[in-house]
C-alpha positions in Angstrom: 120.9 89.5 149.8 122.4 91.7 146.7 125.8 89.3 146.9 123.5 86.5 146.6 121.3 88.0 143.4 124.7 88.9 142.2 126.2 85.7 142.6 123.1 83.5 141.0 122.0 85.9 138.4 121.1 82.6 135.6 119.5 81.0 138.5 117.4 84.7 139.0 116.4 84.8 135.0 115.6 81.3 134.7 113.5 81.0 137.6 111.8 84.0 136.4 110.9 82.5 132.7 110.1 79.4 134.7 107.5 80.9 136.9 105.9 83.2 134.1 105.7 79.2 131.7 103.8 78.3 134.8 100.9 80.9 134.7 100.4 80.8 131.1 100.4 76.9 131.0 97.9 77.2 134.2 96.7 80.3 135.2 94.7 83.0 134.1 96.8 85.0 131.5 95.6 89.1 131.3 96.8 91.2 128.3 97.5 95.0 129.4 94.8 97.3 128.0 92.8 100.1 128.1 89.0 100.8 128.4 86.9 103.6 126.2 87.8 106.3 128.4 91.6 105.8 128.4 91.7 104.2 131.7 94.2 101.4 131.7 92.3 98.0 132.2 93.8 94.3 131.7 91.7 92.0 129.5 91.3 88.4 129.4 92.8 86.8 126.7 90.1 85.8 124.1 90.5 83.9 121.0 90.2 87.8 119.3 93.3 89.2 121.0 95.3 85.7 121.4 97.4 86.5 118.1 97.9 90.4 120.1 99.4 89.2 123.4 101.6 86.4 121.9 103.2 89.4 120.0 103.5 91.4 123.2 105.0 88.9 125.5 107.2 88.3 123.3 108.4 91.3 122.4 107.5 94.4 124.5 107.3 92.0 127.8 108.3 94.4 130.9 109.1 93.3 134.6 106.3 95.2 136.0 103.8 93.3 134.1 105.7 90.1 134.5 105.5 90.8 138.9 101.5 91.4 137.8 100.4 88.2 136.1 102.6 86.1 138.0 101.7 85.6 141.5 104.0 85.3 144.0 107.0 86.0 141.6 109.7 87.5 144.5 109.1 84.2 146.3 109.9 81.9 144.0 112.8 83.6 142.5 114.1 83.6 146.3 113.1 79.8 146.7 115.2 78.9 143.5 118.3 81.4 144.8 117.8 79.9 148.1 118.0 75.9 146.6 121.0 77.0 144.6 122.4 78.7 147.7 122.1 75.5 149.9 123.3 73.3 147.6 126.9 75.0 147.4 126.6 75.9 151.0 130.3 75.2 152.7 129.7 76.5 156.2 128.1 79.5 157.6 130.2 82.3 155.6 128.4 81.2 152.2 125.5 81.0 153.8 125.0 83.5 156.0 120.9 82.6 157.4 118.8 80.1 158.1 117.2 78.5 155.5 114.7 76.5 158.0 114.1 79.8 158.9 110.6 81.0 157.8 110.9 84.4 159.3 114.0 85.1 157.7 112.8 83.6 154.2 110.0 85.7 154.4 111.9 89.1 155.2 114.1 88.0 152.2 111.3 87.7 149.9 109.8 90.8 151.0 113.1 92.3 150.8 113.3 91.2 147.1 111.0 93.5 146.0 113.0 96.1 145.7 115.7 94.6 142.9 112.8 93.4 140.6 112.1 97.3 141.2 115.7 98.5 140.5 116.8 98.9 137.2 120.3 97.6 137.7 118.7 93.9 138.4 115.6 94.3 136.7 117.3 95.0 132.7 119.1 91.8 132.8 115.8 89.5 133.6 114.2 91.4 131.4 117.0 91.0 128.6 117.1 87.2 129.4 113.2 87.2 128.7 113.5 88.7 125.0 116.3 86.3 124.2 114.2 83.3 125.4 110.8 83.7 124.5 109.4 83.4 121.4 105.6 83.6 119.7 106.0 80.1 119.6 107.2 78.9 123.0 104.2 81.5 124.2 101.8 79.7 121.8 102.7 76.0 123.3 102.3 76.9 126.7 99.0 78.6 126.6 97.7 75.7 124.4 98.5 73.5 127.5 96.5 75.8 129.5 92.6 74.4 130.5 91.1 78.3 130.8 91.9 78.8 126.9 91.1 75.2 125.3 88.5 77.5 123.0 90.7 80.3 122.3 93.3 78.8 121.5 91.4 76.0 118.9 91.1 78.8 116.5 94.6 79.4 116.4 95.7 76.0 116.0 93.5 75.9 112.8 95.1 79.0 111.7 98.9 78.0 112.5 98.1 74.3 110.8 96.8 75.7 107.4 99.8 78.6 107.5 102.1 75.5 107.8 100.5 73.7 104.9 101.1 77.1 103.1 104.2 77.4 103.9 105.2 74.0 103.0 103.3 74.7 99.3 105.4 78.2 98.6 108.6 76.0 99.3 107.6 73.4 97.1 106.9 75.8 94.5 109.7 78.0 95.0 112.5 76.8 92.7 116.1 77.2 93.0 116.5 78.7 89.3 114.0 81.5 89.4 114.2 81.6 85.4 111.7 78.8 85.1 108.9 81.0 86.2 109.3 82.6 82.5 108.6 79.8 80.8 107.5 81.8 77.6 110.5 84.0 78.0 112.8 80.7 78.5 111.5 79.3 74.7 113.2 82.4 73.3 116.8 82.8 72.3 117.2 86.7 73.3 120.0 89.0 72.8 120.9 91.9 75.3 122.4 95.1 74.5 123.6 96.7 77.7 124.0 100.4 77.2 126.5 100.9 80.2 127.3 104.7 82.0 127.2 107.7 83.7 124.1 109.9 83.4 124.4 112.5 80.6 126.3 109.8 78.4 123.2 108.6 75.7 122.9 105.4 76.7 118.9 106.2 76.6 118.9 108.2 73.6 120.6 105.3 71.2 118.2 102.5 72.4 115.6 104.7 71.8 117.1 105.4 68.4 117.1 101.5 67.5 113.7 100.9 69.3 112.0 103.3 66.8 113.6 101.3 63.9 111.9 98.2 65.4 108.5 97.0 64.0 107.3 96.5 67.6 108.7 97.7 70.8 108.4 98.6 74.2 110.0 101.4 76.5 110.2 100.5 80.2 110.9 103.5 82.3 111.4 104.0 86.1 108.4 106.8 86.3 105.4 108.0 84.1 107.4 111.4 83.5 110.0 109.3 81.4 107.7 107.3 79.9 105.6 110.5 78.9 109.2 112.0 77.3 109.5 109.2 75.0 106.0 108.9 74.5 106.1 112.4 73.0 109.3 111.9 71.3 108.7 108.6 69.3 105.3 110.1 68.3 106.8 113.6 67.6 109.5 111.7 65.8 106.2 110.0 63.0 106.9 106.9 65.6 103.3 106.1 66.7 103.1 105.2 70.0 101.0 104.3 73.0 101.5 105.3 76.6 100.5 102.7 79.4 100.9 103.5 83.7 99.3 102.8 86.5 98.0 105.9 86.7 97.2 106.5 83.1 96.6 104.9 79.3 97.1 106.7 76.3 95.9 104.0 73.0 98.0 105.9 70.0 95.3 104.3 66.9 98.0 102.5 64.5 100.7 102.0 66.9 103.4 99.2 67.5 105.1 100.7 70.4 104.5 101.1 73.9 106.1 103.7 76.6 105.2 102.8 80.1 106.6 102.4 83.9 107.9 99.1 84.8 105.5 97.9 86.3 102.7 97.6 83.3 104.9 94.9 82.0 102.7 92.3 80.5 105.3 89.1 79.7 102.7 87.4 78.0 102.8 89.9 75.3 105.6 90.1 72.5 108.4 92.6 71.1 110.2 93.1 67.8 112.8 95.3 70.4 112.4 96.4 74.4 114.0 98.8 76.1 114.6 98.5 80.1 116.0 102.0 81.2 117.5 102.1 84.8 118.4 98.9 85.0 120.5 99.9 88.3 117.0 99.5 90.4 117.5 96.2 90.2 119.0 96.4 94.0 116.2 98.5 94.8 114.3 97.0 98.0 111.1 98.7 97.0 110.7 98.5 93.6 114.1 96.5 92.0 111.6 93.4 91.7 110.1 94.8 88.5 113.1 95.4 87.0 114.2 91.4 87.6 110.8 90.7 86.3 111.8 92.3 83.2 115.0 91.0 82.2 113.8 87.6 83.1 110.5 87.4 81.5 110.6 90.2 78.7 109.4 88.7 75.2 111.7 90.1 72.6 114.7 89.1 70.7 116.5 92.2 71.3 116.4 93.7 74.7 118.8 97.1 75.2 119.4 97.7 79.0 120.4 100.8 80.3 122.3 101.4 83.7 125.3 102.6 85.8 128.5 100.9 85.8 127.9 99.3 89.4 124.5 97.3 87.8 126.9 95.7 84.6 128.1 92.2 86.7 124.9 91.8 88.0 122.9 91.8 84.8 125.4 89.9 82.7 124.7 87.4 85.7 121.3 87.8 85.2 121.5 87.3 81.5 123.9 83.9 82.5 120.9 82.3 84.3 118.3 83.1 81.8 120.7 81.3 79.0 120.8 84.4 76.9 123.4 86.2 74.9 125.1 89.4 75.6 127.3 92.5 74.2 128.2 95.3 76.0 128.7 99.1 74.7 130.1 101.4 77.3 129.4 105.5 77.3 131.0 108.5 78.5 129.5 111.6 79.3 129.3 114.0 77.3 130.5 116.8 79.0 132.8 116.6 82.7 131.2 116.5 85.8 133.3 119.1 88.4 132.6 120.6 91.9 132.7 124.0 91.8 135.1 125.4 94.2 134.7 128.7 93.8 131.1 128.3 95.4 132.2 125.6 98.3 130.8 127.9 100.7 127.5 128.6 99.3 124.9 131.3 100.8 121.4 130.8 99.8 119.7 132.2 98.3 121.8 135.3 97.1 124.5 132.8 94.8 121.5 131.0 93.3 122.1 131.9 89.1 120.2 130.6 86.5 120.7 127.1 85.6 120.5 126.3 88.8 119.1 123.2 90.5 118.6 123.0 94.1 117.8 119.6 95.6 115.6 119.0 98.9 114.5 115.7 100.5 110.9 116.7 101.1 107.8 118.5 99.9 107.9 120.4 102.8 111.4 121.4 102.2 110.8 122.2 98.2 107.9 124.3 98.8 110.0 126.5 101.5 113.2 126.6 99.6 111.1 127.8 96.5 109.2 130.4 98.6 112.4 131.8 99.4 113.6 132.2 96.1 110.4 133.8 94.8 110.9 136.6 97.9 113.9 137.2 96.1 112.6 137.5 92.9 113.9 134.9 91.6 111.5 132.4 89.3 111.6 128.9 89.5 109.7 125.8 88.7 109.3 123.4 91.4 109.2 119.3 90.8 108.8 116.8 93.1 107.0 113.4 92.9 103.5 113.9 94.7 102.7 116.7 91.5 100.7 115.4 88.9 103.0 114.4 86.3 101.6 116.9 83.8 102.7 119.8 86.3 106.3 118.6 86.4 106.7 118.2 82.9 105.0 122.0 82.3 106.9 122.9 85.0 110.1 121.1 83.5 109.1 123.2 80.4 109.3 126.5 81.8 113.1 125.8 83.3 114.1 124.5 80.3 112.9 127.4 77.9 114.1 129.8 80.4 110.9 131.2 82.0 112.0 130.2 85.4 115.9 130.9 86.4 116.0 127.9 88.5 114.2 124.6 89.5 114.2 123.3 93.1 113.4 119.5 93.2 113.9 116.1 94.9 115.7 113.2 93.9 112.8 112.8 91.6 115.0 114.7 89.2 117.9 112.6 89.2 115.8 109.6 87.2 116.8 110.6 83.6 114.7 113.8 83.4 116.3 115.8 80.6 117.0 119.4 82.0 119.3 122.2 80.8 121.1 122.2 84.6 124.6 124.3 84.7 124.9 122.8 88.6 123.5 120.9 90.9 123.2 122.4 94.6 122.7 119.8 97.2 120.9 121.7 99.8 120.6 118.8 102.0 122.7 116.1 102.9 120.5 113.7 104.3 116.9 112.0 103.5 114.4 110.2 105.7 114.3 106.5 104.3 110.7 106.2 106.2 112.5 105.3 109.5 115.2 107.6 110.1 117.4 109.9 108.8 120.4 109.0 107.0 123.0 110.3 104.3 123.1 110.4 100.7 125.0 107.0 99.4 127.6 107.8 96.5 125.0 106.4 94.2 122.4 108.9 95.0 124.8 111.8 94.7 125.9 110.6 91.5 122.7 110.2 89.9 121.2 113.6 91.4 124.5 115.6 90.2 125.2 114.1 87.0 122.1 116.1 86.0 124.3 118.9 85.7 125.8 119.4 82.2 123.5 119.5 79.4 125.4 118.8 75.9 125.5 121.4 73.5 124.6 123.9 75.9 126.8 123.9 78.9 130.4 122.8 78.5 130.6 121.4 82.3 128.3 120.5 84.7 129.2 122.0 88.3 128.1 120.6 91.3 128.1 122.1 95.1 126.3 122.2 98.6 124.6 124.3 101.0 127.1 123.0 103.5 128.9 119.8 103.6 131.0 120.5 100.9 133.7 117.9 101.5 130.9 115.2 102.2 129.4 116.0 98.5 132.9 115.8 97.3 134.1 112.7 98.6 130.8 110.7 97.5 130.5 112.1 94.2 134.5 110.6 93.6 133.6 107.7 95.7 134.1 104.5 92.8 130.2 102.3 93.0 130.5 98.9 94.8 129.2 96.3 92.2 125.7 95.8 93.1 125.7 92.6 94.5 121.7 91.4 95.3 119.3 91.4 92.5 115.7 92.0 94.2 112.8 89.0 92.9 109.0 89.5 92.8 107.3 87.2 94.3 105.2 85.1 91.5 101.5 86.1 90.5 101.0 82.4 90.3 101.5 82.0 94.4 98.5 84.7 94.9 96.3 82.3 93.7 97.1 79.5 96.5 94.6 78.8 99.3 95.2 81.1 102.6 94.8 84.8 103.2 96.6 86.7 100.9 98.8 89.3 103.7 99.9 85.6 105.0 101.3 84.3 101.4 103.1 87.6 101.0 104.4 87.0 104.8 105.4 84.0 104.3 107.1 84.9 100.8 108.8 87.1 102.6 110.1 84.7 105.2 111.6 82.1 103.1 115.2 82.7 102.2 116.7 83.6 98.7 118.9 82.0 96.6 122.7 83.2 97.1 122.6 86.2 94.3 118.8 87.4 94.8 116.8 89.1 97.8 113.1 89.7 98.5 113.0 93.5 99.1 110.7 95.0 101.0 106.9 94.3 100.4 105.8 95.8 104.0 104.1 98.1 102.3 101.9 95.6 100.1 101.2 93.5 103.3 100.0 96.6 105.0 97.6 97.1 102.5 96.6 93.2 102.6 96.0 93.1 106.0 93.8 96.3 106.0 91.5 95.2 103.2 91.4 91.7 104.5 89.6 93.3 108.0 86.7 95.0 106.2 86.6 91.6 103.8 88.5 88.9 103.3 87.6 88.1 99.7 91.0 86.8 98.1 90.5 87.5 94.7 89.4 91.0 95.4 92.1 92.0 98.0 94.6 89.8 95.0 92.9 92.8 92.7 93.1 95.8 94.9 96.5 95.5 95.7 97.7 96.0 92.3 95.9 99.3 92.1 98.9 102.0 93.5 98.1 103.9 97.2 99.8 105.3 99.6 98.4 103.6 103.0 100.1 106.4 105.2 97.9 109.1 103.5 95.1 108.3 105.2 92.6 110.8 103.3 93.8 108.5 100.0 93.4 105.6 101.7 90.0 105.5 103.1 89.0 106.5 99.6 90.6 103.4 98.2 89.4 101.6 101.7 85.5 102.7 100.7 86.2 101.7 97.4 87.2 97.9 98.2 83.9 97.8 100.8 81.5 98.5 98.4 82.6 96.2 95.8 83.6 93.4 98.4 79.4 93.8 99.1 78.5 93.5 95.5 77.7 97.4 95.3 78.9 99.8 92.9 80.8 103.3 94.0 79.3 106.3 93.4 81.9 107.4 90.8 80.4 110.9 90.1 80.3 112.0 93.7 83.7 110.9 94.8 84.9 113.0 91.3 83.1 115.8 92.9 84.3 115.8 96.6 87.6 116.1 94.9 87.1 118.1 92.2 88.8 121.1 91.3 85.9 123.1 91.7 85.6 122.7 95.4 89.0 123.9 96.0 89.9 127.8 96.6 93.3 128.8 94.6 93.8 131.2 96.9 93.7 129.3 99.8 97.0 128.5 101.8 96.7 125.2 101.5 95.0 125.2 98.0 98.5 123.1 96.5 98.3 120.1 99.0 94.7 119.9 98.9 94.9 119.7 95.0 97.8 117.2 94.8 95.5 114.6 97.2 92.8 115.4 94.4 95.4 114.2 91.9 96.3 111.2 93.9 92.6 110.4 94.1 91.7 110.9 90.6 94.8 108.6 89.6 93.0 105.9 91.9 89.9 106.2 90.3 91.1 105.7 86.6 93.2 102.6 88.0 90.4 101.4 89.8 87.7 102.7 86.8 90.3 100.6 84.4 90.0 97.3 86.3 86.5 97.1 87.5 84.7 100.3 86.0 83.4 101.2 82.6 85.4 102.5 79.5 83.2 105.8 78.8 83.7 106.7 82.6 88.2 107.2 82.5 87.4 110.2 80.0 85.5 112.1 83.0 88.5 111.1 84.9 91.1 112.4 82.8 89.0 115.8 82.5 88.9 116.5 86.0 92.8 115.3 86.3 92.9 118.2 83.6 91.4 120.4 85.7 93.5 119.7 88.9 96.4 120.5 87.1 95.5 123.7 85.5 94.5 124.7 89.0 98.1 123.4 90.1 99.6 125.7 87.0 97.4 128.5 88.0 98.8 128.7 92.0 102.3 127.6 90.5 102.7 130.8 88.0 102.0 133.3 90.6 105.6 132.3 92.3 103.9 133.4 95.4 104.0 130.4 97.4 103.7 130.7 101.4 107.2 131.3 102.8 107.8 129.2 106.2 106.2 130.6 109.6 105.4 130.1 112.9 102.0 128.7 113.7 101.3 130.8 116.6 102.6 134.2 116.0 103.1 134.2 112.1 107.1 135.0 112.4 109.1 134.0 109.3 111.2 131.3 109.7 114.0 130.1 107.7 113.4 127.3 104.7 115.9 125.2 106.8 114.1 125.2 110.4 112.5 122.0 111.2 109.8 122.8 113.3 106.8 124.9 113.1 106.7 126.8 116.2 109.5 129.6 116.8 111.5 129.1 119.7 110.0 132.0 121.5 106.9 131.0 121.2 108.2 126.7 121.9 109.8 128.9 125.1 106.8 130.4 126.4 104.2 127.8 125.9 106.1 125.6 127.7 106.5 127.8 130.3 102.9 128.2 131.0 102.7 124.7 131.1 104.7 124.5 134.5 
């Protein structure tokens, strides 16, 4: 019997697909389940979980569920080996029994069994399966199937008006992307790109100009940058305003603006703009707003500031728009070395002061800092879930000396002016939010060309923890021209008919032109999707999701969750008691987990003045910004003691080093799982 499976296998898969087309064209289709107490249960499809077991069949299929809805599976797979059997039957040897033979056939079928069972036989149907079905193919068969007539009427509705949707977004999707800037497009611009390593002054010369500009606008990456040149044009007898996401700062008599990217308003108009980090462009999160900018910015001067590896794109970029160019290139201003003499670094005893030791985590910053403090060494800690006030105070006391050294993320590698002698890559690897994987050469160069500061350190040195050679070799590694310039999908396409998660799908599903990309906007449908199951008012959810959350902090995101229900039901939120659940007050400094509990207040608070901003009252955001206050006095409170918690095990307190991943000791991982057998 194996000789003939082995010898028909395409007759085996097909007849397998064939017979589970059958049941869900004719039968009665289950979808694997479970009931409330955990007890595995199969459930009729319904028109509620049709949408759920189309994705399933199609994509985490399995034989054992295949032998379960399809009746009599082994015997039709033999019947369909048998036919192909007979029909290149020539003489007894190829076909060794009886076909006529009922007995036999049914000891065969019987026998069968056992390779749908073995995994040898059973990955190669299953493989065929994946490769051949589809949502689609699933869909058209069950809407052939009597049993689900009902169910499936809803879905047909749905599908229909997604394919009208999707035939509107291509319409109004056009090749040149430059003609969704009109008002931009009826401009003749000028771009200055400021072109260069970090440490070289591209920023501080556009700034320079901008403040000789009647009007401008400074367009920076994160709210600590624009805070920095907030503070300097306004220290500087430069009055300006601050605008984020978070935050807005009205300077009474000013022309200029500071902000993050991603407060650009193009219907508004500059005398000069700046776009700083113009290398983001490539980004698949955030480059969007960057393309957004350079396309639709309102100014007749634009300076652009990025890395070498961003100039051919942006003069392309430039090309479409039908603007004119120049291009000023800059050299650091002091050299950028590894430091040999400390390739094999021990932490923490060759930590000095100037230092900068970059982690990948929280986690990671809060244990690498504990360590130091053990030691007696002071340090300020930055990393982006502070409240941007506590990494610029805590920016402050590394730079003035109060602290000897700063452990940070790559948070620190965005233009933050720091006096670093040398960079100390601690880690060699991030988590991307799916796995693990090493620095790029981009990332190395950003992070270690903070090293250096000119007119205080000659050089800037750079090391690592271990992987000395790796760091090497990347930070010499020349940048591959960035190639792909992200695009945002256009505010004007929110407004068409359909569910708004399914016009960002869809969005996302229809190809780019040759030079640009979509990114990633999983994160925006996610947050779609949720608010669209508690309501699904359009213009609301189109609302909402321009307010910033985090949808895997789940504390965060039921706040913003309740937030959305309430309004979606015509109520208003209790403003003053959500300020107090997360107040300051409530939370004990000397608690262990007093730091993470204070930066969710900060997150919180930062919703409420963006969500305060666009649907509240203007006398409530100074409350706001008064508790923010508080949270981060708190923050600086806990953070001047340089006492945080070093790492230890959860069950019998031993110390563990910063670098351990887990949270249990191995003696204690040894003997719990011991008594478990």
């Amino acid at each position: 019997m194996a000789s003939i499976w082995d010898r028909y296998p395409e007759t085996v898969h097909k007849a397998t697909l064939d017979a589970l087309m059958d049941t869900l064209s004719n039968g009665r289709v289950f979808l694997p389940g479970a009931d409330e107490y955990g007890n595995n249960r199969n459930l009729e499809i319904t028109h509620e979980n049709i949408d759920k077991f189309c994705k399933y069949v199609s994509r985490r299929v399995n034989i054992a569920y295949i032998r379960q809805m399809v009746p009599g599976l082994s015997a039709r797979v033999c019947d369909a080996m048998i036919d192909k059997a007979k029909a290149e039957a020539s003489g007894e040897e190829a076909f060794p029994f009886d076909p006529e033979n009922d007995e036999q056939k049914n000891a065969i079928r019987r026998y069968m069994v056992r390779f749908f069972s073995d995994p040898r036989y059973a990955r190669p149907v299953l493989s065929y399966l994946k490769q051949n079905l589809s949502e689609q193919l699933v869909l058209d068969a069950l809407f052939t199937n009597s049993y689900y007539e009902r169910a499936t009427s809803r879905l047909k509705n749905a599908l229909r008006a997604e394919k009208m949707l999707l035939e509107n977004i291509e319409t109004a999707t056009p090749e040149d992307y430059t003609v969704l800037y009109p008002l931009a497009r009826q401009m003749k611009r000028h771009f200055h790109l400021h072109i260069g390593p970090t440490n070289s002054g591209k920023t501080y010369q556009a700034i320079e100009d901008l403040m000789q500009a009647q009007s401008g606008v400074y367009l920076a990456p994160l709210r600590l940058l624009a805070y920095e040149q907030y503070e300097k044009m306004n220290r500087e007898g430069v009055p300006c305003s601050m605008i984020t996401g978070e935050e807005q700062i009205l300077m009474p008599g000013s022309f200029h603006q500071s902000a993050t990217i991603e407060m650009l308003n193009i219907k508004e108009e500059w005398d000069m703009a700046v776009i700083d980090e113009a290398q983001m462009i490539a980004d698949t999160q955030r480059g969007g707003y960057w393309t957004n900018a350079i396309m639709g910015l309102r100014s007749p001067v634009i300076h652009v500031c990025a890395s070498g590896d961003a100039e051919e794109a942006l003069i392309r970029l430039i090309g479409f728009c039908g603007d004119t160019y120049d291009v000023e290139y800059h050299e650091r201003k002091t050299p950028l070395v590894m430091d040999e003499e400390a390739s094999v670094f021990d932490f923490p005893e060759d930590v000095k002061e100037g230092d900068a030791l970059i982690v990948f985590s929280r986690r990671d910053v809060h244990s690498v800092a504990a360590e130091l403090q053990n030691k007696d060494i002071s340090c300020s800690i930055i990393y982006g879930s502070l409240p941007y006030e506590v990494r610029h105070r805590e920016a402050y006391k590394f730079a003035t000396g109060e602290t000897k050294a700063v452990v940070a993320t790559d948070a620190i590698g965005m233009g933050m002016n720091l006096p670093i002698r040398r960079i100390i890559f601690l880690q060699t690897v991030k988590f991307n939010g799916v796995e693990e994987r090493t620095l790029t050469p981009s990332e190395v160069k950003q992070i270690a060309g903070r090293a250096g500061r000119y007119g205080l350190y000659d050089t800037g040195y750079v090391t690592s923890y271990y992987d000395f050679d790796l760091i090497k070799t990347l930070l010499n590694t020349e940048l591959q021209p960035i190639k792909k310039a992200m695009i945002p999908i256009p505010e004007d396409f929110l407004s068409m008919d359909g569910k708004i998660s399914s016009i960002l799908e869809i969005w996302n599903r229809i190809p780019a032109s040759d030079f640009y990309d979509k990114g990633d906007i999983s994160e925006k449908i996610k947050v779609a999707k949720a608010l669209e199951e508690i309501k699904d008012d359009r213009d609301l959810v189109r609302k909402f999701i321009r307010i910033p959350t985090n949808p895997d902090n789940k504390e965060i995101f039921d706040v913003f969750e309740e937030y959305y229900s309430l309004v979606s039901r015509g109520k208003e939120p209790d403003l003053q008691d959500t300020m107090w659940r997360y107040g300051a007050d409530i939370v004990d400094d000397e608690a262990e987990n007093a730091l993470q509990e204070l930066e969710i207040s900060s997150a919180v608070y930062d919703f409420l003045y963006a969500f305060t901003r666009m649907f509240g009252r203007e006398e409530d955001l100074s409350d706001i910004l008064d508790g923010k206050r508080k949270i981060s006095d708190k923050i600086f409170v806990i953070l001047d003691r340089q006492n945080l918690s070093l790492k230890t095990c959860i069950y019998c307190g031993r110390r563990l080093n910063w670098a351990y991943r887990f949270t249990v000791c191995p003696d204690c991982f040894r003997n719990r799982r011991r008594r478990r057998y």
